[in-house]
C-alpha positions in Angstrom: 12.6 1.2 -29.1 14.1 4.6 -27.5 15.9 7.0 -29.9 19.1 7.1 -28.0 19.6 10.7 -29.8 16.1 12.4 -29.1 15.1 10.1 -25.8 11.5 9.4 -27.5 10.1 6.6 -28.5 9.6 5.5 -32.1 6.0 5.5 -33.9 5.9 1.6 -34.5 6.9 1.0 -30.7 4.1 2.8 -29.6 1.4 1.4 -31.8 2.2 -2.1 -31.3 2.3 -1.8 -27.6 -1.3 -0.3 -27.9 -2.6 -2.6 -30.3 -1.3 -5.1 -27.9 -2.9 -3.4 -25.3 -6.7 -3.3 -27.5 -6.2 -6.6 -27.8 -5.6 -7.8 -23.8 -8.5 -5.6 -23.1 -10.7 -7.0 -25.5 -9.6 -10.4 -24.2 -10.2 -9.7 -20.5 -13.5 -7.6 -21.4 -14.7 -11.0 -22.9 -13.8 -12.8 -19.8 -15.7 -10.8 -17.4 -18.0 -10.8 -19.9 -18.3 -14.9 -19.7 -18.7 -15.0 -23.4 -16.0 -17.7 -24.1 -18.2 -20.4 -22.6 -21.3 -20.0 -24.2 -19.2 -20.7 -27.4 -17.3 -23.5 -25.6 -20.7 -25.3 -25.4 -21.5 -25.0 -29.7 -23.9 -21.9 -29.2 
């Protein structure tokens, strides 16, 4: 959330939006990857 005194964004705002962000790039890394179906069909 902004700081309505200073403008800036908090610490804990900015890490969870980029662990968020690790974690949709992960997912869509593994996508493109195609390594969801190989453990789909019980590698």
């Amino acid at each position: 959330m902004t700081n309505p005194a200073s403008g800036t964004s908090r610490p804990e705002t900015i890490d969870g939006l980029r662990i968020t962000a690790d974690l949709a790039m992960a997912m869509l890394a593994g996508v493109q990857l195609d390594l969801f179906n190989p453990l789909r069909d019980g590698l």
